[in-house]
C-alpha positions in Angstrom: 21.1 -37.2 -10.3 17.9 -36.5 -12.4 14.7 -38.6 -12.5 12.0 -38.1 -14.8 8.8 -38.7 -13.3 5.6 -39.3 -15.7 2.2 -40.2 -14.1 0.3 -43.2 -15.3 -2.4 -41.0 -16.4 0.1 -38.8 -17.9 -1.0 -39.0 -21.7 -4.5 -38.0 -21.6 -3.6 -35.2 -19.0 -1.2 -34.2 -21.9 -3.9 -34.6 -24.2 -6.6 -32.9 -22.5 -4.1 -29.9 -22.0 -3.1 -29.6 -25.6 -6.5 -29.5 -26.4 -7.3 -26.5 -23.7 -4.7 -24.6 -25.6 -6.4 -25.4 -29.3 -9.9 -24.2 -27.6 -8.3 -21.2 -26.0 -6.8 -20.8 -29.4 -9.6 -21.1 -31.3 -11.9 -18.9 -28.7 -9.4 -16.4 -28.2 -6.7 -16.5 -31.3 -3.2 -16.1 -30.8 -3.2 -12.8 -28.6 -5.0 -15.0 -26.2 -2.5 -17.7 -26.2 0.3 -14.7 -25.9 -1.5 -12.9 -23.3 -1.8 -16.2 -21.2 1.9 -17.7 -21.9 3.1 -14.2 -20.8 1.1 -14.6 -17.5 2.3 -17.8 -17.0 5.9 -16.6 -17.4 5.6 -13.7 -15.4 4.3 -15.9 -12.5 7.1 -18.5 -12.9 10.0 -16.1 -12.7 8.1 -14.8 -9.3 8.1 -18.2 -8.1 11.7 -18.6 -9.3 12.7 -15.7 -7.5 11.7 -17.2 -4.3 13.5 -20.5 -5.2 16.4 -19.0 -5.9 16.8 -17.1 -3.0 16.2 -19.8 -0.5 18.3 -22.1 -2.0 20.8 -19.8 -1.6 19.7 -18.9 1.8 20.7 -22.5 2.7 16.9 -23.5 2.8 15.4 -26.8 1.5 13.4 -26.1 -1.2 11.1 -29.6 -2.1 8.7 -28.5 -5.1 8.9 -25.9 -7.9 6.0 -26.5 -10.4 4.4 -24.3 -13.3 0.3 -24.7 -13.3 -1.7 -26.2 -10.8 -3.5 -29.1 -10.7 -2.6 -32.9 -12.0 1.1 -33.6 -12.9 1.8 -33.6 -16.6 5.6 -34.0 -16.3 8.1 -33.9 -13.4 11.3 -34.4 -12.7 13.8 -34.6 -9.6 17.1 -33.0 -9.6 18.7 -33.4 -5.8 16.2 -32.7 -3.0 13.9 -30.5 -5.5 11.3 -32.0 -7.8 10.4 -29.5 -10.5 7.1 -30.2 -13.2 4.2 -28.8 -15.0 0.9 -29.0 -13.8 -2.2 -29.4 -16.6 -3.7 -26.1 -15.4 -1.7 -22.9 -16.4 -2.9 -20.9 -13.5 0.7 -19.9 -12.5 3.0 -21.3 -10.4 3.9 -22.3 -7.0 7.3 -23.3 -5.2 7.3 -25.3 -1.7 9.5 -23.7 0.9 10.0 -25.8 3.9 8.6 -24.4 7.5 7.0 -21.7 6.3 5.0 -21.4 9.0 5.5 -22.9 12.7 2.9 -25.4 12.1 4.2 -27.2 9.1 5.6 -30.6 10.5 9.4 -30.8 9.7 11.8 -33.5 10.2 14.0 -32.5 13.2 17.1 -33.7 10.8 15.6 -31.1 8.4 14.3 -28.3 10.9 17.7 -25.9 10.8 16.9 -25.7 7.1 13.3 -24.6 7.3 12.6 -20.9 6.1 11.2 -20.4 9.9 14.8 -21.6 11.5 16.2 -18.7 9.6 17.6 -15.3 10.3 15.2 -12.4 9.7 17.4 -11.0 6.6 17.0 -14.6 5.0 13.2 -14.6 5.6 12.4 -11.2 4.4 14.7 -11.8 1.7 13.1 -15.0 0.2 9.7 -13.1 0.7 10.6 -10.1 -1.0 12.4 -12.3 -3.9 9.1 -13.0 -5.6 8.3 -9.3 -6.5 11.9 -8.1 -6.6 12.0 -10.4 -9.5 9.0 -9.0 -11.1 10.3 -5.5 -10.7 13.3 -6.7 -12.2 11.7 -8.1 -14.8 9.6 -4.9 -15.4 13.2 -3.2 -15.3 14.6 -5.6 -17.8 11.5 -5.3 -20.4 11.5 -1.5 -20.7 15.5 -1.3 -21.0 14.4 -3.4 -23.9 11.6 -1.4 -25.4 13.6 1.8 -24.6 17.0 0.5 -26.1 15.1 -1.5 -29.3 11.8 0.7 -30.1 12.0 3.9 -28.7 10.7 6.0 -25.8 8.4 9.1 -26.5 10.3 12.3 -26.9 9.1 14.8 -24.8 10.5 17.8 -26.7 8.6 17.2 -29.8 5.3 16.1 -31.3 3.8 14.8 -34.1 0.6 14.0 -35.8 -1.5 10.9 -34.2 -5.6 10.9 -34.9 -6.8 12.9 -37.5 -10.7 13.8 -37.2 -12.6 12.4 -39.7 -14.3 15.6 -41.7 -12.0 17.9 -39.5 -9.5 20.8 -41.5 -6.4 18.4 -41.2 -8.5 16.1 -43.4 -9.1 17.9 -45.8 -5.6 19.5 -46.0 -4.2 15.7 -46.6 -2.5 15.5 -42.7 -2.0 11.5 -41.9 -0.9 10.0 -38.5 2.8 10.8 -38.0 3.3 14.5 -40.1 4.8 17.2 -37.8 2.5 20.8 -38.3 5.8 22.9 -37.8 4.2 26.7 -37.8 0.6 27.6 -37.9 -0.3 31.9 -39.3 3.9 31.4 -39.5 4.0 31.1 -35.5 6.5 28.2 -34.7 4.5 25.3 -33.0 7.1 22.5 -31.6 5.0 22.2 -28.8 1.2 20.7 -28.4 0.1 23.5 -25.7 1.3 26.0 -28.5 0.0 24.8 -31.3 -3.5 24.8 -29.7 -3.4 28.4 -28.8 -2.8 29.4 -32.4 -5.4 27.4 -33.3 -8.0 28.1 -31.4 -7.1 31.9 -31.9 -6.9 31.7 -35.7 -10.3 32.1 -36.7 -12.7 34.1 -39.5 -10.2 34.3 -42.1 -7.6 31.9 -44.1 -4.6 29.9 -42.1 -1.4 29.0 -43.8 0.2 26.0 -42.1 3.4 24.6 -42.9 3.2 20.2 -42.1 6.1 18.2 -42.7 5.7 14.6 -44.0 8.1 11.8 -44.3 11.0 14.8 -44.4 9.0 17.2 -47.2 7.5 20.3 -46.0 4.6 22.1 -47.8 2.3 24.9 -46.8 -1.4 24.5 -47.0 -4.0 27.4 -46.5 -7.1 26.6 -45.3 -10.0 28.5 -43.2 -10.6 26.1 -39.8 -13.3 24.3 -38.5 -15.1 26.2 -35.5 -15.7 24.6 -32.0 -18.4 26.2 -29.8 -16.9 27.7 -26.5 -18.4 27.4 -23.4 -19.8 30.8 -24.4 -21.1 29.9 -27.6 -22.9 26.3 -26.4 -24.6 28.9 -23.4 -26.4 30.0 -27.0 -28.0 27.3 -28.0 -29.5 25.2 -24.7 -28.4 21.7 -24.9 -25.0 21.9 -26.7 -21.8 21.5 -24.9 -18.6 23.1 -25.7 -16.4 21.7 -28.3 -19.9 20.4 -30.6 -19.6 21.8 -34.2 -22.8 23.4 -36.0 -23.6 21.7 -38.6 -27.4 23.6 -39.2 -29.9 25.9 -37.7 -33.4 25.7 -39.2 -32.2 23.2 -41.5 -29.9 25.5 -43.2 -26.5 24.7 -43.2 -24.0 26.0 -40.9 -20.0 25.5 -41.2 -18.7 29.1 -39.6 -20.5 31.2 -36.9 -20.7 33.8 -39.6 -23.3 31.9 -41.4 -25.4 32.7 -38.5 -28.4 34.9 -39.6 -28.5 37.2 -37.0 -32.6 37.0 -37.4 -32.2 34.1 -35.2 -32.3 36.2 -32.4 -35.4 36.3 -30.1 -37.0 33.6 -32.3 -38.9 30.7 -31.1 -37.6 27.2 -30.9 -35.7 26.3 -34.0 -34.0 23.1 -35.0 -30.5 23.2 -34.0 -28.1 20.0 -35.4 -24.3 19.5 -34.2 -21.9 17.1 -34.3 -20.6 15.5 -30.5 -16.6 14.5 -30.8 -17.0 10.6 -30.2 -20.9 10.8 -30.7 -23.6 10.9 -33.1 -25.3 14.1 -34.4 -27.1 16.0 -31.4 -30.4 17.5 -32.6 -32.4 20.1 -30.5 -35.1 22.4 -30.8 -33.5 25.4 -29.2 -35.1 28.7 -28.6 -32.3 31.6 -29.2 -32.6 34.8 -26.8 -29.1 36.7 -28.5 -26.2 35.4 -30.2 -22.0 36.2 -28.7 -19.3 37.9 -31.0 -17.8 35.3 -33.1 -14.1 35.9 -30.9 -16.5 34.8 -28.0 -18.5 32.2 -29.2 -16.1 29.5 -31.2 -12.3 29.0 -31.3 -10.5 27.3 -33.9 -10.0 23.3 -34.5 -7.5 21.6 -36.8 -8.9 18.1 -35.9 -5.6 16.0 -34.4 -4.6 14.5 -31.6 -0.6 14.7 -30.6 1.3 11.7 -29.9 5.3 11.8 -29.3 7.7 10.3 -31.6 10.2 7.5 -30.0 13.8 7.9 -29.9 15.9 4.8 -28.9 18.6 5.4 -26.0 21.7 3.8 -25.1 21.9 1.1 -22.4 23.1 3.3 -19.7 20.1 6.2 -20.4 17.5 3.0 -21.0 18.3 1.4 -17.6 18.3 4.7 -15.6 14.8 5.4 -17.3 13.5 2.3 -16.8 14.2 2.3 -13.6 12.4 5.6 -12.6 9.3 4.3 -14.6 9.3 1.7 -12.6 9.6 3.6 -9.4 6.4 5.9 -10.7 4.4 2.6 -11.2 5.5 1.3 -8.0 4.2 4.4 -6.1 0.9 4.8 -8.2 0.3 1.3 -7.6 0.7 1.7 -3.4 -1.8 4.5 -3.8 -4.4 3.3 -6.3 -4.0 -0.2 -3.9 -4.8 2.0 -0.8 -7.5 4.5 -2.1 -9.3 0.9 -3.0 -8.8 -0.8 0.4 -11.0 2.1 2.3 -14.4 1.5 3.0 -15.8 4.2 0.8 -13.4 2.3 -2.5 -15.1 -0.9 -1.2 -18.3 0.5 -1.2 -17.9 2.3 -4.7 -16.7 -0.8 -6.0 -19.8 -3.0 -5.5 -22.1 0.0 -5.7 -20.5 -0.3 -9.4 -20.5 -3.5 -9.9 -24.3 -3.8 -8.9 -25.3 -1.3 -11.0 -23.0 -1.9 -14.1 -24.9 -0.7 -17.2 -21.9 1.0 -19.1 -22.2 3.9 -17.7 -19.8 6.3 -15.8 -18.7 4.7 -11.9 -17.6 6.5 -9.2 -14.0 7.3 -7.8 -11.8 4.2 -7.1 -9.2 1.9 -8.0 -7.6 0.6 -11.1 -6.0 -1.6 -13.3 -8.8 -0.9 -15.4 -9.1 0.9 -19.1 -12.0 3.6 -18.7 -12.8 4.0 -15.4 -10.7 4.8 -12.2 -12.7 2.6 -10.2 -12.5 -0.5 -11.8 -10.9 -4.0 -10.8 -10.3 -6.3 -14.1 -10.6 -10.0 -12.9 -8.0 -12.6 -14.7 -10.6 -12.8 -18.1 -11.0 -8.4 -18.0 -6.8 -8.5 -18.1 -6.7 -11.2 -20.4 -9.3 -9.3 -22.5 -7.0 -5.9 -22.0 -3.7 -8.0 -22.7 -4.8 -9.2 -26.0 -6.1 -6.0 -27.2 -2.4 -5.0 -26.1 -1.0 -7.1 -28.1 -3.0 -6.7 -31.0 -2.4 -3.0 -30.6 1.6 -4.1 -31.1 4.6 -4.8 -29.7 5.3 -1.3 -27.9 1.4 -1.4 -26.2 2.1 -5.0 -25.1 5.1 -4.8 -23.6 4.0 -1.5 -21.4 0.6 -3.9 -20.5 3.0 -6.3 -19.6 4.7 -3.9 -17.4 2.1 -2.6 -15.7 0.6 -6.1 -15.2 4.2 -7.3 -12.9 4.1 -4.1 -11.1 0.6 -4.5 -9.8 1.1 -7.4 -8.9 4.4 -7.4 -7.4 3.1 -4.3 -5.1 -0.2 -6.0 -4.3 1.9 -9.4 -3.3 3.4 -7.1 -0.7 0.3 -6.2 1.1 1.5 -7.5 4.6 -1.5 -9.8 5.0 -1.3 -13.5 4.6 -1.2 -15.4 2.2 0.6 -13.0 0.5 4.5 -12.6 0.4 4.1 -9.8 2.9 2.1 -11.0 5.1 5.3 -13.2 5.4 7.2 -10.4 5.6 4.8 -8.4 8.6 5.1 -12.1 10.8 8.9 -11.8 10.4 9.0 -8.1 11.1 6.9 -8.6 14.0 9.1 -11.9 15.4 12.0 -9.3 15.3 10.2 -6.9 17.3 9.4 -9.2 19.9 12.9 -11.2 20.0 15.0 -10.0 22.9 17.0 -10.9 25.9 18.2 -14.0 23.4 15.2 -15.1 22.9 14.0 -15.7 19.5 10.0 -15.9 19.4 7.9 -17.0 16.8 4.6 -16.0 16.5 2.0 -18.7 16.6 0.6 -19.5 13.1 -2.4 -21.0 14.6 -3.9 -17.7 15.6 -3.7 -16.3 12.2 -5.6 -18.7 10.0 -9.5 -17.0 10.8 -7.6 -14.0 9.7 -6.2 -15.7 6.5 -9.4 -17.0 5.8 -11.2 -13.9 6.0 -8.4 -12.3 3.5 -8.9 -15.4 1.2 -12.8 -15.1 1.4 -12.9 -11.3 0.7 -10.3 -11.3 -2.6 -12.9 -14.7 -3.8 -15.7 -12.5 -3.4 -13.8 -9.5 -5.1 -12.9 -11.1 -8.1 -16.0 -12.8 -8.8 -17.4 -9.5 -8.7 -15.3 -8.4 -10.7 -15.2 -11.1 -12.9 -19.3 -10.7 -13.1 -18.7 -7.2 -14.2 -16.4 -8.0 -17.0 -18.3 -10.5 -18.5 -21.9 -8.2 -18.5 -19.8 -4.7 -18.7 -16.2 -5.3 -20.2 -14.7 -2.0 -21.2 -13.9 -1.1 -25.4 -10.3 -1.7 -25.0 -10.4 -1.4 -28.6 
């Protein structure tokens, strides 16, 4: 039997939540509206997990609703009334007994999810973010099966420098540079060591693009060394030269070597990712050219995908997934010590852009940063915009974290329900089963719920004054 349930204030609920999503639309465009369904979803089939697992754990299962908030729509189907709410906040699903002071009908108590065996109970608690690893599972045998995976054996072109020798040779974002000075370069590491060798004279390199090879010759840009910055006080290795006493300077060998012992002289270079640095620099004696720069072509690698069958794509997926798992544990731990506490705030309070200390992470720049809900809504968009392949990895990520930080064994999450069963089990003997009392853990559950409130408002108060380029 199925019932259809409408409230009488159902229509302007409707209304005033069709016209959240036009605002969010309009505020955030469509990447907004994807990033938030996909949340939405994600917490829904969390919530489903645990539904489906009591249910067929034999235990009474009264509400299942997506969003929070007033009832839009609802409907009953036997004992279980499912709906959406008008605020898209997640979901929720109402387990009966789920702690030993809920009030249950005696008719209905051998049902409850406390009356149950401990299998059942850690079961149904572990069923929220076994379904979110599953899902994480299923969406990279996707991506893996569909797009591609990076190959690990090869590379090819990603960045080129603007104004850099791959520039000017022509390179684009995916040509493979197959030999550099007729040296064989299939891998990154190698390819750099040529490069940064081949200096002072001309450097034929054989590129490959869209299956045509051609051979270029060309002399390479020049990166000072650690050596070579030590020169010129105020430079860093890796700048490029572009004058000294306002004459221009492309190759160390343009260097007069009058320079030496001179007074301060205006120095100019270029900063990878920065503006022009400009010094006045005093010069006491110039390095050998071999010592002082090493070559720079001016790309960054990135790995071509290859698609895999089924079989390969599940077995990978699943490893992937057991990585994320175990960096998520650690980053979750390193960030629940006192000192990752204390970084945290320290950061928070003095957020000006720049660089924070050591921490945790589902952040984009720094290791010590928490994103609140509009941070990874921010990062998810930029995802998406970014493409299918970056979203569906954020996506990913996203159901990992949060399936490992729902198993911190503190209520109200999932394992907090999981430590109270462990710890009825330990306790039950002699045919006795005990139950802990519930009572005696709400100041503690109160605490927990008062410490994440005050986490992510900091953390929401960072992203709003100090959101991260995810650009």
């Amino acid at each position: 039997m199925t019932e259809e349930k409408f409230e009488p204030a159902g229509s302007s609920r409707r209304v005033t939540a069709l016209l959240t999503v036009v605002f969010l639309g309009w505020a955030g465009g469509v990447s907004l509206l994807v990033v938030i369904g996909a949340f939405v979803v994600m917490l829904a089939l969390h919530e489903l997990g645990h539904l489906l697992v009591a249910r067929w754990s034999g235990m009474q299962v009264t509400e299942y609703f997506i969003g929070f908030g007033p009832r839009i729509w609802s409907m009953r189907r036997g004992e279980t009334e499912y709906g959406v709410k008008a605020i898209p906040a997640g979901a929720y699903v109402r387990i009966t007994g789920m702690s030993s002071m809920e009030e249950v009908a005696p008719v209905d108590e051998h049902r409850s999810f406390r009356a149950q065996s401990f299998p059942r109970r850690v079961a149904v608690a572990f069923a929220g973010s076994g379904m979110q690893f599953l899902l994480a599972i299923a969406l990279l045998t996707v991506l893996f099966t569909t797009i591609g995976r990076p190959d690990s054996s090869s590379w090819e072109v990603g960045v080129v420098v603007e104004g850099s020798t791959a520039q000017s040779l022509g390179v684009v974002s995916g040509d493979q540079v197959e030999k550099v000075a007729g040296v064989s370069v299939e891998d990154f590491e190698k390819f750099g060591e040529v490069v940064r060798a081949s200096i002072g004279h001309l450097v034929p390199f054989e590129i490959n693009h869209e299956g045509t090879s051609f051979v270029r010759t060309a002399r390479l840009n020049e990166r000072l060394t650690v050596i070579g910055a030590a020169a010129f006080a105020g430079l860093q290795e890796g700048d490029q030269l572009v004058s000294v006493d306002h004459a221009p300077v492309r190759y160390w060998s343009d260097l007069p070597a009058s320079l030496e012992g001179q007074g301060p002289v205006r120095v100019e270079a270029l900063r990878y990712g920065q503006d022009t640095v400009v010094l006045m620099v005093a010069i006491n004696k110039l390095p050998t050219e071999a010592m002082a720069v090493s070559g720079f072509f001016g790309v960054s690698p990135q790995r071509p995908l290859v698609t895999e069958n089924i079989v390969s794509a599940t077995g990978q997926a699943v490893s992937e997934v057991a990585e994320l798992v175990a960096a998520s544990a650690k980053a979750l731990v390193k960030f629940f010590t006192p000192g990752g506490i204390a970084d945290f705030v320290r950061g928070t309070v003095s957020s000006d852009g720049g660089e924070a200390a050591d921490g945790v992470a589902l952040t984009s720049e720094d290791e010590n940063r928490l994103l609140s809900i509009y941070g990874a809504a921010r990062l998810g968009s930029a995802a998406f915009e970014s493409g299918i392949y970056q979203f569906i990895w954020f996506m990913v990520l996203i159901n990992v974290f949060i399936a490992v930080f729902n198993l911190v064994p503190l209520l109200p999450f999932d394992g907090g329900h999981i430590a109270i069963a462990i710890y009825e089990r330990l306790r039950s003997f002699g045919g006795r089963d005990y139950r802990a009392d519930a009572s005696k853990l709400l100041p503690l559950t109160w605490v927990v719920l008062m410490f994440l409130l005050s986490l992510s408002a900091l953390a929401l108060f960072r992203d709003i004054v100090d959101l991260p380029d995810f650009g």
